[in-house]
N, C-alpha and C positions, 0 to 999 in steps of 0.2 A: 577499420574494423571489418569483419569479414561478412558478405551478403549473409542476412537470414532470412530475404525474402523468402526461397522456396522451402522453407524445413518449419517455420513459428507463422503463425497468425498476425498481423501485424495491428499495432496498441490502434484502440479507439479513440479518437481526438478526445472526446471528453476528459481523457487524463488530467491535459493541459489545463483542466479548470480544479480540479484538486488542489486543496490547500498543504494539506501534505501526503508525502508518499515514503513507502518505507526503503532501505538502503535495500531491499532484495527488488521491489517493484522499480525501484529506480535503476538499477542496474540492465532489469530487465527493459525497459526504456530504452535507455541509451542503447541498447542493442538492437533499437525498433522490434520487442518481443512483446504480445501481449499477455500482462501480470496475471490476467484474472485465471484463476484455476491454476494455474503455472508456478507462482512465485512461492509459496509453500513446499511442492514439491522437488523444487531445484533446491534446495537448503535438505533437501532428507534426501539427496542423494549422492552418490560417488564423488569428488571432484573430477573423475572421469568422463563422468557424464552431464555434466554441468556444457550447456551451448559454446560455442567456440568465441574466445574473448571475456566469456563471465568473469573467471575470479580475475584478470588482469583489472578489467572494468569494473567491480567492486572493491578494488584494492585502493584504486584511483580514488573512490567517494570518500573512504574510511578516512584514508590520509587527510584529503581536504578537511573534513570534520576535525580529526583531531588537531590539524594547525589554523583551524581556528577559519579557515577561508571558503568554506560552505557553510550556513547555516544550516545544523542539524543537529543530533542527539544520538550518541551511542547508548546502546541500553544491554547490560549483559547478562544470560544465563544465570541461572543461580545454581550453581552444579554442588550444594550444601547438601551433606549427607550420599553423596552418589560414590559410588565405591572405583578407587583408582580414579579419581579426576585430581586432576593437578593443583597443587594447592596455593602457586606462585604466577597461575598463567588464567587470566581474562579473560573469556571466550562471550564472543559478542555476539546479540540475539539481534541476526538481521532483520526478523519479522518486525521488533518490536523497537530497534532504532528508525529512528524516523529523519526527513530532510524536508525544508522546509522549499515549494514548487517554483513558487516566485524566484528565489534566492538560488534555486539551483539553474532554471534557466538564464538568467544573469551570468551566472560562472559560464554553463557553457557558451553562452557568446562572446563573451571577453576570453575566450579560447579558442574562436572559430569554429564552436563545433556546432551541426545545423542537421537537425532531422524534425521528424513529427512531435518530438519532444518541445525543439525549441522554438519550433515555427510559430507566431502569431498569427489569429485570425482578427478582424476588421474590427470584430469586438473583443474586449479584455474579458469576457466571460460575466454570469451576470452579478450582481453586486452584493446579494446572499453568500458567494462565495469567496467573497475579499475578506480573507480573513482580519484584517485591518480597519475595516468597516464600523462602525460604532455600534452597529446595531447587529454585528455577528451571533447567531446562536449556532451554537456547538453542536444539538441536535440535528438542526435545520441541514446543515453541512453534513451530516451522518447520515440523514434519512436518502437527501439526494445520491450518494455518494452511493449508497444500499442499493436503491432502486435502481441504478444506470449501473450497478453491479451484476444485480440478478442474473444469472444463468436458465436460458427459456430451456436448456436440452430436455426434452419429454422424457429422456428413462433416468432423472434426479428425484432421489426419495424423497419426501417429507413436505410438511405441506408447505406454501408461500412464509407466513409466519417463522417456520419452525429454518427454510433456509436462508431466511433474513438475519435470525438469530445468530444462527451460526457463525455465518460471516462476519455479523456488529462484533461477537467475542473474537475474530481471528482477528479484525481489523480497531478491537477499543484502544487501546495505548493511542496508534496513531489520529484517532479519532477525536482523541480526549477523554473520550466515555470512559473517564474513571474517578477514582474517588478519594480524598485526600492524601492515602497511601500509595496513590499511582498504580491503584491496580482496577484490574477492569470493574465499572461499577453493574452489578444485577441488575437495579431499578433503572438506570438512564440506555440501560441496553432493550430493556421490557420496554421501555417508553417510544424508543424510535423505531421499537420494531411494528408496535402497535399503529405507529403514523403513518409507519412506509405501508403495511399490507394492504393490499388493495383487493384481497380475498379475505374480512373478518370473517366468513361464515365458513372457514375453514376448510380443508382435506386438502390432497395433493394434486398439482396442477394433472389437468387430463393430459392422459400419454395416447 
């Protein structure tokens, strides 16, 4: 794959403790690109302008999923009622398919492939975030996830709260935060956004 050291930010370990990560953030991974702020934007633009290796290396994930040999979840657009959209062709909402972190790192070592994705540190991360765990809560993993998310840049609008929010809804599918229907739940998005802020008395962080 080709360096992207000098051109992207490179991912924060923390990744590796993620329970899941979505086929856009994972792509950006394996490419040692850091998702946060990024992984959104690469999807609302050109395939031109997509970093060098992208759609090869999302191409690679898709497949795996669909034959069955990565654990994940394709989840697709709902292009109903949108004018000129094709009425025989799938178009997959990379935000919102998800892979599961464990089950991908696995693959890519039974493939040789080795970066800050797959690399293990001394500890398996800590036991709140095994999704596997008995005592897993869904929130618990959201809030963390929020928090080691946050963006400190001083010229982001809104307040602590309201950019917590933001994110819980870019990121509930893969989170879980939803609600019978599989769609993002209002009240479990209020709830972890309440736990993570660490400014209740409101406004927007000082610039």
């Amino acid at each position: 794959m080709t360096d992207q050291s000098e051109l992207y930010a490179k991912p924060s370990p923390n990744w590796r403790y993620s329970v899941t990560v979505s086929v856009a953030e994972a792509t950006l991974l394996m490419l040692e690109i850091e998702p946060q702020e990024f992984s959104h934007g690469v999807e609302g633009s050109a395939s031109s302008q997509y970093p060098p290796d992208y759609l090869a290396t999302r191409n690679v994930l898709v497949t795996a999923i669909e034959n069955g040999q990565l654990d994940g979840t394709l989840r697709y657009e709902d292009m109903s009622g949108v004018y000129g959209a094709p009425e025989d062709h799938d178009i997959i909402d990379y935000h919102a398919s998800n892979i599961d972190m464990a089950a991908l790192r696995t693959w890519l070592s039974e493939r040789g492939f080795s970066n800050s994705l797959s690399a293990r540190s001394n500890s398996q991360g800590p036991q709140y975030m095994d999704r596997k765990h008995r005592r897993r809560s869904v929130k618990l993993i959201a809030a963390v996830e929020a928090w080691e998310a946050f963006d400190e840049q001083p010229n982001a609008s809104g307040s602590v709260k309201q950019r917590i929010t933001n994110w819980l809804w870019e990121h509930a599918v893969r989170l879980e935060l939803i609600n019978k229907h599989g769609e993002p739940s209002d009240t479990m998005i209020r709830d972890v956004a309440k736990l993570t802020n660490w400014k209740p008395g409101g406004g927007a962080p000082k610039k």
